[in-house]
Every structure is written in C-alpha cells, then in structure tokens.
C-alpha positions as CSV (number, residue, x, y, z in Angstrom):
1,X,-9.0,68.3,-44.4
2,X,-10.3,70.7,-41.6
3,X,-10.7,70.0,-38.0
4,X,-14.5,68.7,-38.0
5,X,-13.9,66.4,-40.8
6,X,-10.3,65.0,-39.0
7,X,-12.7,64.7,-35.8
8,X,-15.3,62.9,-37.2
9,X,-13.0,60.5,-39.3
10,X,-10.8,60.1,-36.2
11,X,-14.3,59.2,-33.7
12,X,-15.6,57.1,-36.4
13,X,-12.1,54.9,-36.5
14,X,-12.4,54.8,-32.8
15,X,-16.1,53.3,-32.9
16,X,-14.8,51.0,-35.4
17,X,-11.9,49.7,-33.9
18,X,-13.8,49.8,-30.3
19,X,-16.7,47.6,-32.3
20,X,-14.0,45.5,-34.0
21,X,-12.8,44.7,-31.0
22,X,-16.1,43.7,-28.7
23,X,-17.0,41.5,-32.0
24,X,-13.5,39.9,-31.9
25,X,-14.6,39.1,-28.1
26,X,-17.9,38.0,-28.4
27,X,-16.6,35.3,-31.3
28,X,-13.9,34.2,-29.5
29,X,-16.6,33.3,-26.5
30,X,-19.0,32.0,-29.0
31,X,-16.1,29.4,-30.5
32,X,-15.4,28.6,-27.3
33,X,-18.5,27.9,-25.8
34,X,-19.5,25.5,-29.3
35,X,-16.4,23.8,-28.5
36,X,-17.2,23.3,-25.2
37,X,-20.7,21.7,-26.1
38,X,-19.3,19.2,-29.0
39,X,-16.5,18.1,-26.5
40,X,-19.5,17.5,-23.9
41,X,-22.1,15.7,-26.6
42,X,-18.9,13.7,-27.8
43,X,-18.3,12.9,-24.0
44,X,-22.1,11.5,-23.2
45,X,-21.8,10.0,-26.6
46,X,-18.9,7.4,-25.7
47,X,-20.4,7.4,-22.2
48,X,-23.6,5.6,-23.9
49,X,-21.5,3.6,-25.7
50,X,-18.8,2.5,-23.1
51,X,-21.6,1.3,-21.0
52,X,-23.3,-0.8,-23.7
53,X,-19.5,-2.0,-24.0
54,X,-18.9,-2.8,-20.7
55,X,-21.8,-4.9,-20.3
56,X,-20.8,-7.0,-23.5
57,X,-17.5,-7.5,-22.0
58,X,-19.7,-8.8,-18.7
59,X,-19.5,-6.1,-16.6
60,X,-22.7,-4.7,-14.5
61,X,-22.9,-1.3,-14.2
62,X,-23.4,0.0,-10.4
63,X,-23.2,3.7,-10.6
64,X,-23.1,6.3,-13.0
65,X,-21.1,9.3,-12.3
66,X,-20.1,8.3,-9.0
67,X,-18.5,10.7,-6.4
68,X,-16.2,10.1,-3.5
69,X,-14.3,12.2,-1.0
70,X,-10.7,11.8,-1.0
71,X,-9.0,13.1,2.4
72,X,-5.5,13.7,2.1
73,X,-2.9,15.5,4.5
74,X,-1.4,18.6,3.2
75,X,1.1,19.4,5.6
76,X,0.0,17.7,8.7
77,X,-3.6,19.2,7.3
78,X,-6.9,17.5,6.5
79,X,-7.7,18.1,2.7
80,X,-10.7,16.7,1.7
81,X,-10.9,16.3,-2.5
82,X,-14.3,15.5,-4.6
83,X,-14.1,13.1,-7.4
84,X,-16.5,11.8,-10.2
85,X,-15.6,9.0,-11.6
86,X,-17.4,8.0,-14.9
87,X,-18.7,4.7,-13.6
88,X,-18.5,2.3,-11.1
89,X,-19.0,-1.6,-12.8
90,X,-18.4,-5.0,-11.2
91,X,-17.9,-8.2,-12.8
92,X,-17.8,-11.8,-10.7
93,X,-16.6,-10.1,-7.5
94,X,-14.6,-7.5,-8.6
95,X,-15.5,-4.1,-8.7
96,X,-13.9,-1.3,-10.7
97,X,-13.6,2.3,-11.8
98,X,-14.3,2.6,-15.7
99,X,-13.2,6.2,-16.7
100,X,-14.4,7.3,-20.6
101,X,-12.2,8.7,-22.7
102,X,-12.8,10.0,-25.9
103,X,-10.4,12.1,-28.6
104,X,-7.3,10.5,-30.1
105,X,-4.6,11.6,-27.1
106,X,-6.9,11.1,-24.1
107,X,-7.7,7.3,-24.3
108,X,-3.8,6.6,-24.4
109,X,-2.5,5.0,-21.0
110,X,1.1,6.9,-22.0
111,X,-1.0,10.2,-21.6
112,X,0.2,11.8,-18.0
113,X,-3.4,13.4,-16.9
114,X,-5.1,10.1,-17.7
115,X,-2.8,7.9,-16.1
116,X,-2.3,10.2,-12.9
117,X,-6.4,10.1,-13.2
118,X,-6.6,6.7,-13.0
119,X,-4.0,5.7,-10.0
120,X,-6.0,8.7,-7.8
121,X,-9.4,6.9,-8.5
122,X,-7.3,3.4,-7.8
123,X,-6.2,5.2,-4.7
124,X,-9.7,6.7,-3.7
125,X,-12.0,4.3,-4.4
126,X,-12.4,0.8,-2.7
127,X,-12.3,-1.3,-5.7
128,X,-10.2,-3.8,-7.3
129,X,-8.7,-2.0,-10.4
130,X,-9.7,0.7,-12.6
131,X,-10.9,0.2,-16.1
132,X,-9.6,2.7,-19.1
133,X,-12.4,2.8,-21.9
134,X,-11.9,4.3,-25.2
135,X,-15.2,4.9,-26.2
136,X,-14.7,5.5,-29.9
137,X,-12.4,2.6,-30.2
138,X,-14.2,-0.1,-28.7
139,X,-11.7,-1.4,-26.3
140,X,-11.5,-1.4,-22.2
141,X,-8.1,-2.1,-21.3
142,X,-7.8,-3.1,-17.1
143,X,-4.5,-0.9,-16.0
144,X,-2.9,-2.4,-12.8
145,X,-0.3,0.0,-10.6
146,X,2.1,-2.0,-8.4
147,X,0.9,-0.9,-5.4
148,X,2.1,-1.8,-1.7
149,X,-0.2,-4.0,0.1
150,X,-1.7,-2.6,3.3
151,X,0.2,-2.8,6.1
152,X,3.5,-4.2,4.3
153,X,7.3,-2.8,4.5
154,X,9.1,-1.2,2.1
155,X,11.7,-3.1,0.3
156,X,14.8,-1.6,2.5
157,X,13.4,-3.2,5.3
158,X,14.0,-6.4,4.5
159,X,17.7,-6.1,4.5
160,X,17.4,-4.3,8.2
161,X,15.3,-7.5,9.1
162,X,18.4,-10.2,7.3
163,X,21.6,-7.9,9.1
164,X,19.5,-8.0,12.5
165,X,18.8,-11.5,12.3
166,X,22.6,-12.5,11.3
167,X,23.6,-9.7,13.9
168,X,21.4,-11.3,16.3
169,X,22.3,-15.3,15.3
170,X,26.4,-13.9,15.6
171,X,25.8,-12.6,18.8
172,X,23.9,-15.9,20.1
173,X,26.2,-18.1,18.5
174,X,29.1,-16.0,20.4
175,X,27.6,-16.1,23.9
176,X,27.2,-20.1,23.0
177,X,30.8,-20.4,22.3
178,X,31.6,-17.9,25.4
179,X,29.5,-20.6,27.5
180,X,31.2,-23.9,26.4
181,X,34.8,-22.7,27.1
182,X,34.0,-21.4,30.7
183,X,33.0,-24.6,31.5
C-alpha cells in the first residue's frame, strides 16, 4: 500500500470512528431524554388518577403542586429550601400532604428517598399527616412519624425532673427532722 492510499484509509477510519462516536452521543441523549418523557407522562398519569382516588376515599383536594419554603439553620445559618409537594387534600378537619408515586420501588414506605420525602413535607408543611399514594396500585396508605410535640422534653428529662424532686423531698424531709430535734 503506498502512502496516499495508507492516508486516506487512515483519515477515513478517523471520520468513522469520530462519526461513530458523535452518533453513540446523540443516542445516548435521545434514550435519555424518551425516558425522561415516559417517566413524566407515567407521573401526570397516576397524578390524574390519585386525585380521582383521593376523593373516593373522601378527601377534597386543596392544591395541586403545592410549594412551601422550608428555613433551616445550617451552621448557625438561615437556609431557605423550596418544596413541591404533589397535593395538598383535607378530609373532616384534617389536612394532609398526598405525595404520588408511581414505579414498583418508589410507592414502598421501606424505600429511603420516599420516606425521608415524606417526614421533610411532615416537617415543612402545617398539616396533620402526609398521605403516601401509589397511583398504579390503587391504595393511599396515611404514614405517621412519632414526632415530639411542640414545646415538650425529651425523655432524659424526665428522670432529671424524678432525682430533683426526691433530691428536693430528702432534703425537705431532712431540714423537718433537723427542726423537730432542736426543739
């Protein structure tokens, strides 16, 4: 093979593998991006029908997509976090958080990012619970979190509170005794 033909085999494997390469790309986007849009149409799918299962369970539906600011403190810091909760729904006086979920893992309360999704809208939102509702399954399951009421004490505190009090009744019942045998 002379040089010209070497050349032109070796530039024409270059184009190929360089055209190879950009098509390898551009599917790779494309699959993605398809994926992306039957995850979203499966998503407003099970949103429709969670609401029409919501309200046969007797919930009303207040809001749909509905946003809140969270502030937290990072480090003695104000951090203010968006959310968007799927809906907001009441029923009798209760309101709730109803997050959608969709897939075969997702709907699962065992599933970390769902749970941990679910306490932060607990946490965020002023309502009375949050509502898990696997859309393709039919079913709304209410998940509770034991959390502290406002303004109570942790649990250690309680035996500070008995020790001071016996403390406190010893030492009384001490400066009694003390009294009675001075007189």
């Amino acid at each position: 093979m002379d040089r010209a033909s070497f050349a032109y085999v070796a530039a024409t494997l270059v184009a190929v593998s360089f055209a190879t390469v950009l098509c390898y790309r551009w599917l790779g986007r494309w699959l993605a991006r398809a994926r992306a849009r039957r995850r979203n149409v499966r998503a407003q799918r099970g949103e429709q029908k969670a609401e029409l299962l919501l309200e046969r369970h007797g919930y009303a539906i207040e809001e749909r997509q509905a946003t809140a600011t969270w502030t937290i403190w990072v480090d003695g810091r104000e951090c203010d976090i968006d959310l968007r909760a799927d809906l907001l729904v009441s029923r009798r006086s209760a309101r709730y958080v109803a997050e959608v979920k969709t897939g075969a893992v997702a709907p699962r309360i065992t599933t970390a990012a769902t749970r941990r999704q679910l306490l932060e809208y607990r946490l965020a939102y002023d309502v009375d619970g949050v509502l898990l509702v696997d859309a393709e399954d039919d079913r709304v399951t209410a998940v509770e979190f034991p959390l502290p009421r406002a303004g109570s004490r942790p649990r250690w505190w309680r035996s500070v509170l008995t020790w001071a009090a016996l403390f406190l009744s010893g030492a009384a019942s001490g400066a009694a005794a003390l009294h009675l045998l001075d007189l």
